[in-house]
C-alpha positions in Angstrom: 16.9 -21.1 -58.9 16.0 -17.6 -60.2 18.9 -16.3 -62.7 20.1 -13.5 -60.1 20.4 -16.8 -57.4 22.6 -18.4 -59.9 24.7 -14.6 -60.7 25.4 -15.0 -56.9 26.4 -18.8 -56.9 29.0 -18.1 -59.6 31.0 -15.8 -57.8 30.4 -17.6 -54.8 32.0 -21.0 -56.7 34.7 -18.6 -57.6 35.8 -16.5 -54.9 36.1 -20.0 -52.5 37.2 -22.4 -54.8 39.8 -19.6 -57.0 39.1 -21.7 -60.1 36.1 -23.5 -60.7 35.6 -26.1 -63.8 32.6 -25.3 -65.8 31.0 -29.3 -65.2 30.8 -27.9 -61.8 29.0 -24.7 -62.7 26.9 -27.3 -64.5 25.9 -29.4 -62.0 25.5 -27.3 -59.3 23.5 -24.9 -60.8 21.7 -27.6 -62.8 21.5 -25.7 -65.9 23.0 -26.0 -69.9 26.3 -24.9 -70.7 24.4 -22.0 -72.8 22.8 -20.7 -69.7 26.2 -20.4 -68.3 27.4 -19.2 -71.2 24.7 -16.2 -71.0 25.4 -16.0 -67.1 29.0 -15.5 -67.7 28.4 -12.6 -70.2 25.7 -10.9 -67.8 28.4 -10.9 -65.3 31.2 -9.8 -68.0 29.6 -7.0 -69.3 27.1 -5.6 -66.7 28.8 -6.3 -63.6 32.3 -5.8 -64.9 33.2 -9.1 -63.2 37.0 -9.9 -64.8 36.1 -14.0 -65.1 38.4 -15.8 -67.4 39.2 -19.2 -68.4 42.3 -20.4 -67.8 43.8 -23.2 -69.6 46.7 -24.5 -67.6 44.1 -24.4 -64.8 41.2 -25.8 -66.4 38.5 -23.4 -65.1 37.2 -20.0 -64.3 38.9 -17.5 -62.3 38.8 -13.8 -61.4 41.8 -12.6 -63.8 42.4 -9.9 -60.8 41.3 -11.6 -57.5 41.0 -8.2 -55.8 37.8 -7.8 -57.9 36.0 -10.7 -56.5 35.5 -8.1 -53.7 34.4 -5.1 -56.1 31.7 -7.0 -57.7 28.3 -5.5 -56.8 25.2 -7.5 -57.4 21.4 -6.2 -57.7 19.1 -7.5 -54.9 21.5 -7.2 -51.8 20.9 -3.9 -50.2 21.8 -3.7 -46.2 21.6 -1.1 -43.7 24.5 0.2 -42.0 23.0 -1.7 -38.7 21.8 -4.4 -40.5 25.7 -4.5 -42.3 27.4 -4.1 -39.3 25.2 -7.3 -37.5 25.9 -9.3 -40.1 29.8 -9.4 -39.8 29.0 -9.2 -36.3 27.2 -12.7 -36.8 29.7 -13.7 -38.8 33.0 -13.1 -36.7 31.0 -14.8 -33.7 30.2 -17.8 -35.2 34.1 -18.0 -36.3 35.5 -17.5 -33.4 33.0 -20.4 -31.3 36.3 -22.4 -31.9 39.6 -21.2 -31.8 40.7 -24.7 -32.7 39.6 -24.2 -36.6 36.6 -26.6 -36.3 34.1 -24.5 -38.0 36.8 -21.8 -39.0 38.1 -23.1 -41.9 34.4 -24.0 -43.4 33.0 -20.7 -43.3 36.2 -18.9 -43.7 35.4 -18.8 -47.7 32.3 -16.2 -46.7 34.6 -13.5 -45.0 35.6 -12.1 -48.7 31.8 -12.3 -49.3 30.5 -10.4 -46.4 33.1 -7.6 -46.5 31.9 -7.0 -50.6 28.5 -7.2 -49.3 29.5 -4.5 -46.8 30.9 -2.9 -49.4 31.9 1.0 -47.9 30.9 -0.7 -44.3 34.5 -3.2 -44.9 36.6 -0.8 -42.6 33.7 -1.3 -39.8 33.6 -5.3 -40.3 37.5 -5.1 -39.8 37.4 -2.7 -36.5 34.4 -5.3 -35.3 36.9 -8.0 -35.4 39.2 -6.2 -33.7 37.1 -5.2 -30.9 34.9 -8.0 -30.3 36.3 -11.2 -28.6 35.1 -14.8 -28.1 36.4 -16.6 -25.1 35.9 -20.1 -25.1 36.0 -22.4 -21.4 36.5 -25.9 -21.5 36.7 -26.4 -25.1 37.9 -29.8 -26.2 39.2 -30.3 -29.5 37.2 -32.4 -32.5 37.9 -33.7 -35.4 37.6 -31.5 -38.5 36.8 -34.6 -40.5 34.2 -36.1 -38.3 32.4 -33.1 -37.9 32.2 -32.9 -41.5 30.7 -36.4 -42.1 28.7 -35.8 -39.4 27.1 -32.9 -40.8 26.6 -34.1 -43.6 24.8 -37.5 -42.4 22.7 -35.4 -40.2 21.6 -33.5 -43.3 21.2 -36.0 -45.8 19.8 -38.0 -43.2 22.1 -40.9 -43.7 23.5 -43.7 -41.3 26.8 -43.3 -39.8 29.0 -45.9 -38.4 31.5 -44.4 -35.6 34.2 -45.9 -33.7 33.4 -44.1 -29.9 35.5 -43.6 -26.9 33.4 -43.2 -24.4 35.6 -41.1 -21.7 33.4 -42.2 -18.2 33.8 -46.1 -18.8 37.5 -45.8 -20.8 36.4 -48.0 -23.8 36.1 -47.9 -27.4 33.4 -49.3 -29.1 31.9 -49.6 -32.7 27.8 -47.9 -33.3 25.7 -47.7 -36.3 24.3 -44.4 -35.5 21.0 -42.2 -37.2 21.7 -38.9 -35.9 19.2 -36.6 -35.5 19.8 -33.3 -33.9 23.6 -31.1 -32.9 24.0 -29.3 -30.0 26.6 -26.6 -29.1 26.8 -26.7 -25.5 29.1 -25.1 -23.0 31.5 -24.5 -25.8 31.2 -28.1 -27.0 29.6 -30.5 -29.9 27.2 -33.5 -28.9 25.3 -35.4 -31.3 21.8 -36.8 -30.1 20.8 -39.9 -32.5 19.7 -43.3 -32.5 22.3 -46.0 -31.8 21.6 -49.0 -33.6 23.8 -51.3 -31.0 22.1 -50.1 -28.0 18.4 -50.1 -30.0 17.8 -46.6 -28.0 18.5 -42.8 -28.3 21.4 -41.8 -27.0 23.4 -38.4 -26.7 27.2 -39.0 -28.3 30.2 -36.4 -27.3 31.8 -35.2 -30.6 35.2 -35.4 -29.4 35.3 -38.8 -28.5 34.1 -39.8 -32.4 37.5 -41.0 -33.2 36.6 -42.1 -36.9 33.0 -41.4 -38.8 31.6 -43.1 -42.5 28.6 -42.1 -44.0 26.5 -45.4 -44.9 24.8 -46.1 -47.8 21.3 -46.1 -45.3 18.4 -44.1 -44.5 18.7 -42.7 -41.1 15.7 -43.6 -38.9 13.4 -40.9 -38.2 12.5 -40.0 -34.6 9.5 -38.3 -33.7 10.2 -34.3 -32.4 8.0 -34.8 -30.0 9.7 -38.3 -28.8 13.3 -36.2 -28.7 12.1 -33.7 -26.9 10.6 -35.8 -24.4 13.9 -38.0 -24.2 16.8 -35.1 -24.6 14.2 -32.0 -23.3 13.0 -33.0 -19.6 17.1 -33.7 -18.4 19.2 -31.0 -17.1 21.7 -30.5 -19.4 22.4 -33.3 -21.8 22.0 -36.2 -19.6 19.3 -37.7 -21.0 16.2 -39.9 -19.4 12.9 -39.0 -18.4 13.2 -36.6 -15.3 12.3 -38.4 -11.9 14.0 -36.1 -9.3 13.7 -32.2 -8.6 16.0 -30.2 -7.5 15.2 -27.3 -4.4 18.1 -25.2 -4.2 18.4 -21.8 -1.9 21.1 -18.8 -2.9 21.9 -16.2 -0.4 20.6 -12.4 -1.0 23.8 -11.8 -2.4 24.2 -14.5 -5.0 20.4 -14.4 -5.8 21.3 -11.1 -7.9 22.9 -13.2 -10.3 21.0 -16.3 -9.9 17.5 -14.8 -10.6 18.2 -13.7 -14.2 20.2 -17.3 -15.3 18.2 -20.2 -17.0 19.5 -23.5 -15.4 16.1 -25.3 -16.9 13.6 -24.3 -19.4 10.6 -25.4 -16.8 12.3 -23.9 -13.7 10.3 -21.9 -11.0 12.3 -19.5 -9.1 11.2 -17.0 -6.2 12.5 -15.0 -3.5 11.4 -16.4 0.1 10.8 -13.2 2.9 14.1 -13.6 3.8 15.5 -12.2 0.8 17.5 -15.8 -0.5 16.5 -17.0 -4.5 14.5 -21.0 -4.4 15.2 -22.0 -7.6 13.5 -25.8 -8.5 13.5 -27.9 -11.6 13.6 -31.7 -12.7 16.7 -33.7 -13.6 17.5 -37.4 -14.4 20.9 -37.8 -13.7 22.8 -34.9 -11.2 26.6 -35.6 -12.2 26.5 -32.7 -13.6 24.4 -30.5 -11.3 26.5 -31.5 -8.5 29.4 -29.4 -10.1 27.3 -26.6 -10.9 26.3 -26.3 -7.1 30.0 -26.9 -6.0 31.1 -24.0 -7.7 28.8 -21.3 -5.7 30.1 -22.8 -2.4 28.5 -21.5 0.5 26.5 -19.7 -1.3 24.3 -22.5 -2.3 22.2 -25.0 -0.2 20.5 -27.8 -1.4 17.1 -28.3 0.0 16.1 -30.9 -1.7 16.1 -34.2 -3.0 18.1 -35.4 0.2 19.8 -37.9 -2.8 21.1 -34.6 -4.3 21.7 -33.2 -0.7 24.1 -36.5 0.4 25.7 -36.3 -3.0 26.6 -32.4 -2.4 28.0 -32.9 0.9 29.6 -36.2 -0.4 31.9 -34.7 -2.4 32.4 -31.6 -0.1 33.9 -34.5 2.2 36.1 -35.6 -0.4 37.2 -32.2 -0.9 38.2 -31.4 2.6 40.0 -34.9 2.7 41.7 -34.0 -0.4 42.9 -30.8 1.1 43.6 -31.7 4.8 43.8 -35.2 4.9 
């Protein structure tokens, strides 16, 4: 870590954690208490950073905590684009959950990017003002679990999870290695290894009820086998595709349709009648079916007749519903 890395680090440790010990200066930074020592003085009497040691605290603070956001450091220059995309970035990824998930993790940088912003600060606070996430569907996860489970997936450690599976209703116990996160339509699932079931297998974050990290390597899998387990499904059902899907949108509905992704390897074309073919593999079609259902008639599935029974299957069931 170059000494202007560690310059950063130290108001970083401060302005998040108010007042920091120096053992964890120390360890984090992995350097003497001397090197501090000359790091504190650098930032004392060249950067006119106000850190003092308080004693009934037991660490180093910012004597004014207003200056935390005054302190200038050599190295970070932005543009006013490059400024303004940054607190862009960062109001985005704070608002993916409204339910404080990620929030109240990277909540510590907002004091850091508006003193990186510096004279841009007013524009960071008329971005957040202007700019809004709405999240659909969103279920609620554990703060704690996400955390352990961030951290296992990092340190690649083993977890062990009690899991309520919502589909079957029960609760069971897994040894998990996970391997790879996913943020999909505005919700968590972790793909890993389950130890119980001796397979890969694609967990929902919200049903992790409980998480412990294990003192255990996590066992590698291959990209390439992920890919080909997680990759070839639509969505997150997982399995090797063995079906594929031939579905026709009217003129009208094809203006949309022709610019969405519903599969990385999807073909789509426009027939001489004007209607939008769209075709791609899938495994598993529970949750196809409600992606079709929702264009009602302006959808019609060609093909797999499978797909086609269960499409008009649950139109059925709809109408019954409805009319009885």
């Amino acid at each position: 870590m170059s000494g202007m890395q560690r310059l950063h680090r130290i108001t970083y440790l401060i302005q998040v954690n108010k007042c920091v010990p120096i053992q964890v200066f120390l360890d984090e930074l992995e350097i003497s208490k001397a090197t501090f020592k000359r790091d504190l003085e650098y930032l004392r009497s060249r950067m006119n950073a106000s850190i003092v040691f308080d004693r009934f605290q037991g660490g180093y603070r910012f004597e004014n905590p207003d200056d935390a956001k005054k302190i200038e450091l050599p190295g970070l220059w932005f543009t006013e684009k490059e400024a303004t995309a940054l607190a862009l970035m960062h109001h985005l990824l704070s608002s993916l959950d409204k339910g404080g998930l990620i929030g109240p993790h990277i909540e510590p940088l907002s004091a850091i990017i508006d003193s990186i912003l510096g004279q841009h600060q007013a524009s960071a606070k008329e971005l957040r003002k202007r700019i809004k996430v709405l999240p659909m569907a969103q279920r609620k996860t554990s703060v704690q679990s996400f955390a352990e489970l961030g951290s296992a997936l990092l340190n690649r450690q083993r977890l062990r999870i009690t899991y309520y599976a919502k589909v079957k209703n029960e609760t069971t116990q897994r040894e998990i290695s996970p391997q790879q996160l996913i943020y999909y339509r505005d919700n968590w699932y972790v793909d890993a290894y389950c130890h119980l079931r001796n397979g890969l297998r694609s967990f929902a974050v919200d049903g992790i009820r409980s998480a412990v990290i294990l003192d255990r390597k996590a066992k590698e899998i291959a990209e390439k086998e992920l890919k080909d387990y997680f990759g070839q499904s639509y969505g997150l059902f997982s399995g090797g595709a063995n079906k594929r899907a031939k579905l026709r949108f009217t003129p009208e509905q094809s203006r949309w349709i022709s610019t969405e992704v519903w599969h990385k390897d999807q073909v789509g074309y426009f027939d001489e009648g004007g209607y939008y073919i769209l075709e791609f593999d899938y495994n598993q079609d529970p949750e196809l079916v409600m992606d079709i259902l929702k264009y009602g008639s302006a959808v019609e599935v060609l093909g797999p007749p499978s797909l086609r029974k269960r499409v008009v299957d649950e139109i059925e069931k709809m109408r019954r519903a409805y009319c009885g």
